[in-house]
Jmol script that loads the backbone (N, CA, C; Angstrom):
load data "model"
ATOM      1  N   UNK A   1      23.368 -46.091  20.877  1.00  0.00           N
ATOM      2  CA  UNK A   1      22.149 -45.864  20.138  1.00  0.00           C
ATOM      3  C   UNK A   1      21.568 -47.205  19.702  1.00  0.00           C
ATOM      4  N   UNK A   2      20.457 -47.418  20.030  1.00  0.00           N
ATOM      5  CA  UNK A   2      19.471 -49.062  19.154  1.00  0.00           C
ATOM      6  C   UNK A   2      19.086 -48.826  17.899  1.00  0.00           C
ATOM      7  N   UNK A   3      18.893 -49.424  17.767  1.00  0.00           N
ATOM      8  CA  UNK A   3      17.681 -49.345  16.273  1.00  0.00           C
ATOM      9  C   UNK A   3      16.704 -48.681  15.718  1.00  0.00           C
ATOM     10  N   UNK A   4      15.923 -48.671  16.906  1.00  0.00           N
ATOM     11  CA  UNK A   4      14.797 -47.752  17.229  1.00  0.00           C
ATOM     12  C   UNK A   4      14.752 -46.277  16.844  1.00  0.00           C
ATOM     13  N   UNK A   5      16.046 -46.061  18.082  1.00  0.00           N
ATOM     14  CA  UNK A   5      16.320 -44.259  17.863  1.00  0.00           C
ATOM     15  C   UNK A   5      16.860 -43.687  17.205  1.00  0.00           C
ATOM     16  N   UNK A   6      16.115 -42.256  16.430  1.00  0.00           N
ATOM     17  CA  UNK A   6      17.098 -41.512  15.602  1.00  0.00           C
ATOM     18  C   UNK A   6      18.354 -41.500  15.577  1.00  0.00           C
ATOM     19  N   UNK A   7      18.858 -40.816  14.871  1.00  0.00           N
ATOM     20  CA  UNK A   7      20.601 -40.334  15.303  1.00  0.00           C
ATOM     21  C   UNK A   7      20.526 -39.163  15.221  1.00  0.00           C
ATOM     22  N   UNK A   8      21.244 -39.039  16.643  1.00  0.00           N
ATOM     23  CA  UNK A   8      21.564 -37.281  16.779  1.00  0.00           C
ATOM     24  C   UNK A   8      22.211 -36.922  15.380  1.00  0.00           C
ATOM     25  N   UNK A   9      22.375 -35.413  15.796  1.00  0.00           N
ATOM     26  CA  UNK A   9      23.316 -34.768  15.034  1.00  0.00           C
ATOM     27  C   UNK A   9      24.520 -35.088  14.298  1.00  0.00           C
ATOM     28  N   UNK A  10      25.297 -35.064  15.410  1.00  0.00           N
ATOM     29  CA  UNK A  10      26.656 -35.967  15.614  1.00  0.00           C
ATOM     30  C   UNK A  10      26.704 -37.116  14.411  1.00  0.00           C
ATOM     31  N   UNK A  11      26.179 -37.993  14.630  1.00  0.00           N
ATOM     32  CA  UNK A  11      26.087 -39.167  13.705  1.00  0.00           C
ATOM     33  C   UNK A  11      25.225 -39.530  12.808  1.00  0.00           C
ATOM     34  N   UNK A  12      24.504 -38.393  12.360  1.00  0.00           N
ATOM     35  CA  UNK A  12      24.235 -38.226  11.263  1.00  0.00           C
ATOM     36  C   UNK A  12      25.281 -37.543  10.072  1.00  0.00           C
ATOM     37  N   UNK A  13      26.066 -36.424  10.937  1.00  0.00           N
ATOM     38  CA  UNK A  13      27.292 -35.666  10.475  1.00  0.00           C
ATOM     39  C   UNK A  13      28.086 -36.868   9.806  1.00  0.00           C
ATOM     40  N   UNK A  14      29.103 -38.066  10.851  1.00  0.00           N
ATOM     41  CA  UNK A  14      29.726 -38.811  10.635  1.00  0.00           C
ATOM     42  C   UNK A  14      29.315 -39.534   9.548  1.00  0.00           C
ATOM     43  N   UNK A  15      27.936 -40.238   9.738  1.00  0.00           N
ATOM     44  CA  UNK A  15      27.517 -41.249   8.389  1.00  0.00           C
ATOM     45  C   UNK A  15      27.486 -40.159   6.673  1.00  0.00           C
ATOM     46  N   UNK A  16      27.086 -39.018   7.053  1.00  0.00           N
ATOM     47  CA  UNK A  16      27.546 -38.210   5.742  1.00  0.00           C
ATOM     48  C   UNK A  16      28.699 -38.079   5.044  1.00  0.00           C
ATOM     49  N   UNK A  17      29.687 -37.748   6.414  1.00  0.00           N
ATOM     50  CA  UNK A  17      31.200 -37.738   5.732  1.00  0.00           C
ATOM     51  C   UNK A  17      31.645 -38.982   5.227  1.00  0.00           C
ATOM     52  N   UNK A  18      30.775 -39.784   5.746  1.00  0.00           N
ATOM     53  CA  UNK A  18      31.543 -41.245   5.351  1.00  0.00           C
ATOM     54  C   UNK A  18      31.149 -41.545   4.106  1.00  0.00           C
ATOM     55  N   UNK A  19      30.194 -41.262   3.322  1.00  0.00           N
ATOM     56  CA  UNK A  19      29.216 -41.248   2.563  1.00  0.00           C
ATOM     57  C   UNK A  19      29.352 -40.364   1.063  1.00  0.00           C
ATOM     58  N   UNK A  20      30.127 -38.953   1.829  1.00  0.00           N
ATOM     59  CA  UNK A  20      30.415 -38.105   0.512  1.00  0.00           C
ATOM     60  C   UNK A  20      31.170 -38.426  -0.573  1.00  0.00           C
ATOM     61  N   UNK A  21      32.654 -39.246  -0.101  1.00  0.00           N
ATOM     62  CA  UNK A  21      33.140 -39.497  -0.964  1.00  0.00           C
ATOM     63  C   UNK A  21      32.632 -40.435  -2.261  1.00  0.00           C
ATOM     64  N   UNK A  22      32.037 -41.649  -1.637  1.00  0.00           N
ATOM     65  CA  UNK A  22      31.478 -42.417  -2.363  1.00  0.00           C
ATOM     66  C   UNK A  22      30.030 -41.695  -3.461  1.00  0.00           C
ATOM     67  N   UNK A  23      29.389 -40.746  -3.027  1.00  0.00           N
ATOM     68  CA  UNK A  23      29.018 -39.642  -3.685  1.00  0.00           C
ATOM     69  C   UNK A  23      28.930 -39.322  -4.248  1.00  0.00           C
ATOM     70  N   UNK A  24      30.129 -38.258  -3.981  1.00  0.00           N
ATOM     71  CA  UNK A  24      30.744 -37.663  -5.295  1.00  0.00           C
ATOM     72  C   UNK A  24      31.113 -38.252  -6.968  1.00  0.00           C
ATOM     73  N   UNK A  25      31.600 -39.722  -6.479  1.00  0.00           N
ATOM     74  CA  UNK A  25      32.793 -40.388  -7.520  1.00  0.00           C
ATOM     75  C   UNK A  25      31.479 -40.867  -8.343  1.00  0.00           C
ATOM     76  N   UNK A  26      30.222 -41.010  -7.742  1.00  0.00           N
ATOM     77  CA  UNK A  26      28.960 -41.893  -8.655  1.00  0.00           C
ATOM     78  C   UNK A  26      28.450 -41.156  -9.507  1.00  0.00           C
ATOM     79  N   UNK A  27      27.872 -42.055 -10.367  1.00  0.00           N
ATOM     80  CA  UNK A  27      27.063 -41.393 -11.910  1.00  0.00           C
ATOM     81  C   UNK A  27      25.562 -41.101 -11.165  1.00  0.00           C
ATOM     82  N   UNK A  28      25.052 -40.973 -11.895  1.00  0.00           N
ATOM     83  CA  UNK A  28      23.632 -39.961 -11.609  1.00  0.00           C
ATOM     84  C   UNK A  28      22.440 -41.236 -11.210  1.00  0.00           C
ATOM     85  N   UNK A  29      22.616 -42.108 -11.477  1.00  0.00           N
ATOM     86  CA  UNK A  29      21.698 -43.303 -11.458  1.00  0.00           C
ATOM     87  C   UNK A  29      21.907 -44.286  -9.942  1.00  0.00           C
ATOM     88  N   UNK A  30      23.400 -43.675  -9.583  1.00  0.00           N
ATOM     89  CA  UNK A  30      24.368 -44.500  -8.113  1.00  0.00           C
ATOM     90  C   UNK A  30      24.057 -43.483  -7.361  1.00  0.00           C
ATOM     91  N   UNK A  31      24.185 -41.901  -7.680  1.00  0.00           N
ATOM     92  CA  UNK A  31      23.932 -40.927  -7.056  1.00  0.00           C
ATOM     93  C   UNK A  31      22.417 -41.377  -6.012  1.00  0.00           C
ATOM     94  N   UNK A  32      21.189 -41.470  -6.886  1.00  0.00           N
ATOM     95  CA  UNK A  32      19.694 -41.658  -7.042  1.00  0.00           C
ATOM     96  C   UNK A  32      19.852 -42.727  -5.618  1.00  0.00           C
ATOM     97  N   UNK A  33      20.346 -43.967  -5.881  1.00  0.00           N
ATOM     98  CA  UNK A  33      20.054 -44.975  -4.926  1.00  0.00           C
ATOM     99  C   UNK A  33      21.120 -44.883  -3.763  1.00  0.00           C
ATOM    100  N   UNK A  34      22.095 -43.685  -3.985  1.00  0.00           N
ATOM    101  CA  UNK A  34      22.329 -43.516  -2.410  1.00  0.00           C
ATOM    102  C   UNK A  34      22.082 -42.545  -1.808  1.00  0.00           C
ATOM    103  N   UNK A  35      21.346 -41.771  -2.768  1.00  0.00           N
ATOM    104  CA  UNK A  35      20.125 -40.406  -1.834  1.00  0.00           C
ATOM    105  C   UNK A  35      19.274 -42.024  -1.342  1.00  0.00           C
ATOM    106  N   UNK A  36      19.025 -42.366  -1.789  1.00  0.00           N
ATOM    107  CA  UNK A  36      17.854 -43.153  -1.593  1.00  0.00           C
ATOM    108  C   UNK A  36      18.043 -43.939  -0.111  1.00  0.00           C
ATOM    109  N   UNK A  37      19.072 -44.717   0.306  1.00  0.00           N
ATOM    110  CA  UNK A  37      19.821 -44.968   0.804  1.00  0.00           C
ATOM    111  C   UNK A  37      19.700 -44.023   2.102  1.00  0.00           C
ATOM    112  N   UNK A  38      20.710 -43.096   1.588  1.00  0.00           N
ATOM    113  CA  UNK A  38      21.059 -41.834   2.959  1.00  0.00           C
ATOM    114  C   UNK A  38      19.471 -41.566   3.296  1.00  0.00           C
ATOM    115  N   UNK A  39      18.934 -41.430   2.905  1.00  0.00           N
ATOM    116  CA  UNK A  39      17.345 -40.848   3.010  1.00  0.00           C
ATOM    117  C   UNK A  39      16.623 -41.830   4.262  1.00  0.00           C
ATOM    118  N   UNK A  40      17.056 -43.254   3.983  1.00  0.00           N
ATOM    119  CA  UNK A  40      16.236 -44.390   4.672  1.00  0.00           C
ATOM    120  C   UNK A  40      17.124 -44.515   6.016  1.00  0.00           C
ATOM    121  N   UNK A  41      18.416 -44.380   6.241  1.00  0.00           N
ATOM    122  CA  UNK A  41      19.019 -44.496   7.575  1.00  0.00           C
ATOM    123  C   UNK A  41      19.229 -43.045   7.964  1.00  0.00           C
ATOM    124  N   UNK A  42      19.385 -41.794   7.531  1.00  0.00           N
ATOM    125  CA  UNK A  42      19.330 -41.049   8.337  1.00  0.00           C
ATOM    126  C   UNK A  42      17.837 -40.071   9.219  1.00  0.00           C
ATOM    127  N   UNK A  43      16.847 -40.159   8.204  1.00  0.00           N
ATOM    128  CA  UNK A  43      15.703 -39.769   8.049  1.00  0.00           C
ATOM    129  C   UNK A  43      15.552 -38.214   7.644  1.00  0.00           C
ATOM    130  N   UNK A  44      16.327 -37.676   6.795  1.00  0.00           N
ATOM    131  CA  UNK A  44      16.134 -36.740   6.676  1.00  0.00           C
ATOM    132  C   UNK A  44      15.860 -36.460   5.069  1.00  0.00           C
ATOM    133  N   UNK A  45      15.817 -35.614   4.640  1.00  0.00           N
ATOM    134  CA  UNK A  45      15.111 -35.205   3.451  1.00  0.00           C
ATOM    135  C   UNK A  45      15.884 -34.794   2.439  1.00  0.00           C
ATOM    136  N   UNK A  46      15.567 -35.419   1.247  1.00  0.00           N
ATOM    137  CA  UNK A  46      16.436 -35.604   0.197  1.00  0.00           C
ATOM    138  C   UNK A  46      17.431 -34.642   0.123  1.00  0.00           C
ATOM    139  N   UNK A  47      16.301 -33.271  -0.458  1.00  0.00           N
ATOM    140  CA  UNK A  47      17.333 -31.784  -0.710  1.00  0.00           C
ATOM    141  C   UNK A  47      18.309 -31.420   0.494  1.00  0.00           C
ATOM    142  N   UNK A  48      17.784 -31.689   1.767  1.00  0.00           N
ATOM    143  CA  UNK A  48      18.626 -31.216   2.624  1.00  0.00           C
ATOM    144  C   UNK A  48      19.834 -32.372   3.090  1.00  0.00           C
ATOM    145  N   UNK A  49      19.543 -33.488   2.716  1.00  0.00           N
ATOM    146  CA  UNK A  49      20.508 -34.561   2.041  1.00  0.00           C
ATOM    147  C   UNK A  49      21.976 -33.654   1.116  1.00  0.00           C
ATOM    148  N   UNK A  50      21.379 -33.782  -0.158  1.00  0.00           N
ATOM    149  CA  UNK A  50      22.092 -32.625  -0.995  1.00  0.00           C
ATOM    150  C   UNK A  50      22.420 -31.492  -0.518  1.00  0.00           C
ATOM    151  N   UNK A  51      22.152 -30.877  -0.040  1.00  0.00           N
ATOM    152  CA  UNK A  51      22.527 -29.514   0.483  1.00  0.00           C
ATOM    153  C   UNK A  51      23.692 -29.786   1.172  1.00  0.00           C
ATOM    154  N   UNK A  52      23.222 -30.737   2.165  1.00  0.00           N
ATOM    155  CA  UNK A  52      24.767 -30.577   3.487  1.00  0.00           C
ATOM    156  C   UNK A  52      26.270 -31.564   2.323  1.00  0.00           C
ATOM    157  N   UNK A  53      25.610 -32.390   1.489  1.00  0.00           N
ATOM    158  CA  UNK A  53      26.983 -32.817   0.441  1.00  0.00           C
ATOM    159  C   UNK A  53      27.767 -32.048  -0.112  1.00  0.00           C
ATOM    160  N   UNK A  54      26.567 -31.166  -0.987  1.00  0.00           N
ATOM    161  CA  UNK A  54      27.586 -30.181  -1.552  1.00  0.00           C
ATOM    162  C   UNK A  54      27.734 -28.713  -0.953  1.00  0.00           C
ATOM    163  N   UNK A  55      27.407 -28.455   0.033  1.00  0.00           N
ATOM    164  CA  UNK A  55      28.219 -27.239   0.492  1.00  0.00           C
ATOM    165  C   UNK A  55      29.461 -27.879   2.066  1.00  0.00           C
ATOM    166  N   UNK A  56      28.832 -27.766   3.072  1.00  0.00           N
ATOM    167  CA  UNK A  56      29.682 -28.000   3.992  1.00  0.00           C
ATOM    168  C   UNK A  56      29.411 -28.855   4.883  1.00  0.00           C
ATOM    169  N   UNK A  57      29.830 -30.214   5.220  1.00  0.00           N
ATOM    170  CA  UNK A  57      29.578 -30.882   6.226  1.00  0.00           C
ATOM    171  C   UNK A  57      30.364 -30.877   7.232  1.00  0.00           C
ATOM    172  N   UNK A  58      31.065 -30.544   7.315  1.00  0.00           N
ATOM    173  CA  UNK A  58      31.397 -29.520   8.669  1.00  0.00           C
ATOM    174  C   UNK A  58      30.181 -28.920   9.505  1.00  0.00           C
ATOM    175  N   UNK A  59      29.563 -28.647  10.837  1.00  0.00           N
ATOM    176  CA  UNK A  59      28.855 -28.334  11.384  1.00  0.00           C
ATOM    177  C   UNK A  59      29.333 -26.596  12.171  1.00  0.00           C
ATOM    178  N   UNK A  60      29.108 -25.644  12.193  1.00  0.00           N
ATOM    179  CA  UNK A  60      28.925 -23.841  12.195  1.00  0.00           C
ATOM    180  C   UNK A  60      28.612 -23.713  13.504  1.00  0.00           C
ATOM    181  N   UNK A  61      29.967 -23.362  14.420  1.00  0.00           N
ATOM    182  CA  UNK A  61      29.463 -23.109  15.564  1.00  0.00           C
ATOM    183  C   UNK A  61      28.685 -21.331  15.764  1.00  0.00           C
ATOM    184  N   UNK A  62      27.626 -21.139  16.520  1.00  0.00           N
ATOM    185  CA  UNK A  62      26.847 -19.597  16.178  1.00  0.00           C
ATOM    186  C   UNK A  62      27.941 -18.719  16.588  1.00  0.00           C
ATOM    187  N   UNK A  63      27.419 -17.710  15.858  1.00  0.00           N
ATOM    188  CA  UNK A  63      28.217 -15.989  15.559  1.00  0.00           C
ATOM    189  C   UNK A  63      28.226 -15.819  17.351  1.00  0.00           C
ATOM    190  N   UNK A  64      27.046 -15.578  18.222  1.00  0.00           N
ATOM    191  CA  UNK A  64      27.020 -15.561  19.459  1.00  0.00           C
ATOM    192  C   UNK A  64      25.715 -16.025  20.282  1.00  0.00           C
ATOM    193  N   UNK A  65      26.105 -15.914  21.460  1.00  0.00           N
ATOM    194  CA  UNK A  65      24.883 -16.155  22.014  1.00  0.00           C
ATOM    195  C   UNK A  65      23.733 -15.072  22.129  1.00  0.00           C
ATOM    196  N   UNK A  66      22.650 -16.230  22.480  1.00  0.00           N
ATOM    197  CA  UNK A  66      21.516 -15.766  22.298  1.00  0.00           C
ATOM    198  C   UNK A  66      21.796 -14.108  23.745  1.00  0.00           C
ATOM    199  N   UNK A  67      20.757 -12.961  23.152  1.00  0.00           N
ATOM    200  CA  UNK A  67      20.306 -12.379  24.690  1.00  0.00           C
ATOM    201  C   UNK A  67      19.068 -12.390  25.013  1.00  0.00           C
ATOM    202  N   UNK A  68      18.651 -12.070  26.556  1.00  0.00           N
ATOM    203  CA  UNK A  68      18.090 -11.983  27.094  1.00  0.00           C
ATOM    204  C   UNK A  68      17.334 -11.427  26.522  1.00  0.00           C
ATOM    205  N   UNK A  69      15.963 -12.496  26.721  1.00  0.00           N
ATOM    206  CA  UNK A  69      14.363 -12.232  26.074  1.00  0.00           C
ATOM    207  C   UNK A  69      13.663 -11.359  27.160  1.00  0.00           C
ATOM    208  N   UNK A  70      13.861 -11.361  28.196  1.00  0.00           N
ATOM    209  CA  UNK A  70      13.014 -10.487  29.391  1.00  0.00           C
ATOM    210  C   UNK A  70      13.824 -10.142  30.393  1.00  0.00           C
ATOM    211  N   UNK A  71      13.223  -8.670  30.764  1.00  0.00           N
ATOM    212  CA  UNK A  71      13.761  -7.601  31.475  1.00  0.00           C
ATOM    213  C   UNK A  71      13.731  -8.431  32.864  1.00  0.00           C
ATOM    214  N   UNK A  72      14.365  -7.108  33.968  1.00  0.00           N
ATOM    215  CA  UNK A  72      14.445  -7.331  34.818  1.00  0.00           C
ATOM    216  C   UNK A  72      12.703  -7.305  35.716  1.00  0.00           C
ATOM    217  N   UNK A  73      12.059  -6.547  35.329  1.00  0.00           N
ATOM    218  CA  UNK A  73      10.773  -6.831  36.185  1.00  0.00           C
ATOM    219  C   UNK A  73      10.067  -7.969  35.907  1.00  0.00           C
ATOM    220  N   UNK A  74      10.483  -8.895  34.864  1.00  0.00           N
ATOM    221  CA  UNK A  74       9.474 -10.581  34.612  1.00  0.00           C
ATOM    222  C   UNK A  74      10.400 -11.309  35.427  1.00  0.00           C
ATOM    223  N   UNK A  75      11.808 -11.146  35.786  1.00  0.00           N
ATOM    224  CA  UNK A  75      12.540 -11.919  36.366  1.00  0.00           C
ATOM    225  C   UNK A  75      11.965 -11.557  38.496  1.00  0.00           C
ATOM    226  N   UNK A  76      11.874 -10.606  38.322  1.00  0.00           N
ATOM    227  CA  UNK A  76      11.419  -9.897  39.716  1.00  0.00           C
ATOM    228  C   UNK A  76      10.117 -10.643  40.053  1.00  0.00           C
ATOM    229  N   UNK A  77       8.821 -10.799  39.269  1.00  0.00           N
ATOM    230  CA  UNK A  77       7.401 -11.504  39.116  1.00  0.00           C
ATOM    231  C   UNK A  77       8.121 -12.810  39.273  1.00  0.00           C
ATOM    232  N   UNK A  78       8.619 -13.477  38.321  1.00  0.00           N
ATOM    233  CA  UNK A  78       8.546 -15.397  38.654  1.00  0.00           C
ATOM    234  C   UNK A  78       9.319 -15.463  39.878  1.00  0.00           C
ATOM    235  N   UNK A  79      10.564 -14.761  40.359  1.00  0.00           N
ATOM    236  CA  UNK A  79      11.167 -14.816  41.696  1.00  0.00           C
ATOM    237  C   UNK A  79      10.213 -14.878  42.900  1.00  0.00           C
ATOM    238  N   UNK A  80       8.890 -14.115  42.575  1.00  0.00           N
ATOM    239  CA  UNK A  80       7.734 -13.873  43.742  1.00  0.00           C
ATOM    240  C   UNK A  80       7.279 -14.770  44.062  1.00  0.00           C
ATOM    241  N   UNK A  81       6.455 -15.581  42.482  1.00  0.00           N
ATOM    242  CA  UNK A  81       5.618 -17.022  42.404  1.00  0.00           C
ATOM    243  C   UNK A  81       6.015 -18.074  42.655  1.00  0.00           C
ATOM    244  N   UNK A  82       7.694 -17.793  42.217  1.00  0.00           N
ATOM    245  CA  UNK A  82       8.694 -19.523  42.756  1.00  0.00           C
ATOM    246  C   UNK A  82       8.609 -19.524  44.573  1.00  0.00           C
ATOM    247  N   UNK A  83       8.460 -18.012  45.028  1.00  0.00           N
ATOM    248  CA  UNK A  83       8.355 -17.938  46.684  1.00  0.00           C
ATOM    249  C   UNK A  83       7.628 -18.155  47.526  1.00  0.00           C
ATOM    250  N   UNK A  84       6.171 -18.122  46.908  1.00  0.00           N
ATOM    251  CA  UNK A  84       5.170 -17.888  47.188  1.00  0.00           C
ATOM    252  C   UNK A  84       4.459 -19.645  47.095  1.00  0.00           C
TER     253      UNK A  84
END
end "model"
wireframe off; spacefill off
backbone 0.3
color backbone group
């Protein structure tokens, strides 16, 4: 990753965990300037900053997968146009 580009997921996750502890242990004024902080290298937004600290930074793999948005006759139509 450069400079330039965001950070995925992934390492935004990592720089949090790395981050919580030091966190946690701060007064409300240390708290302030490392929201402030987390805010400027990860780019994300304060509350949702807070949110992923104090509940789970751990990342939720889904309940299941997605299903199928369209029947079999839209699949039958684009099969025609991809032929055609």
């Amino acid at each position: 990753m450069s400079e330039t580009e965001p950070m995925n997921i992934n390492e935004r996750r990592k720089y949090l965990n790395k981050m919580w502890g030091r966190f946690k242990r701060a007064n409300k004024r240390e708290k302030i300037k490392l929201l402030d902080e987390m805010e400027a290298v990860i780019g994300m937004h304060r509350k949702s900053i807070i949110r992923i600290l104090n509940n789970q930074l751990s990342r939720k793999k889904r309940s299941g997968e997605r299903g199928r948005t369209y029947g079999e006759d839209v699949d039958d139509t684009i099969r025609k146009i991809a032929l055609s």
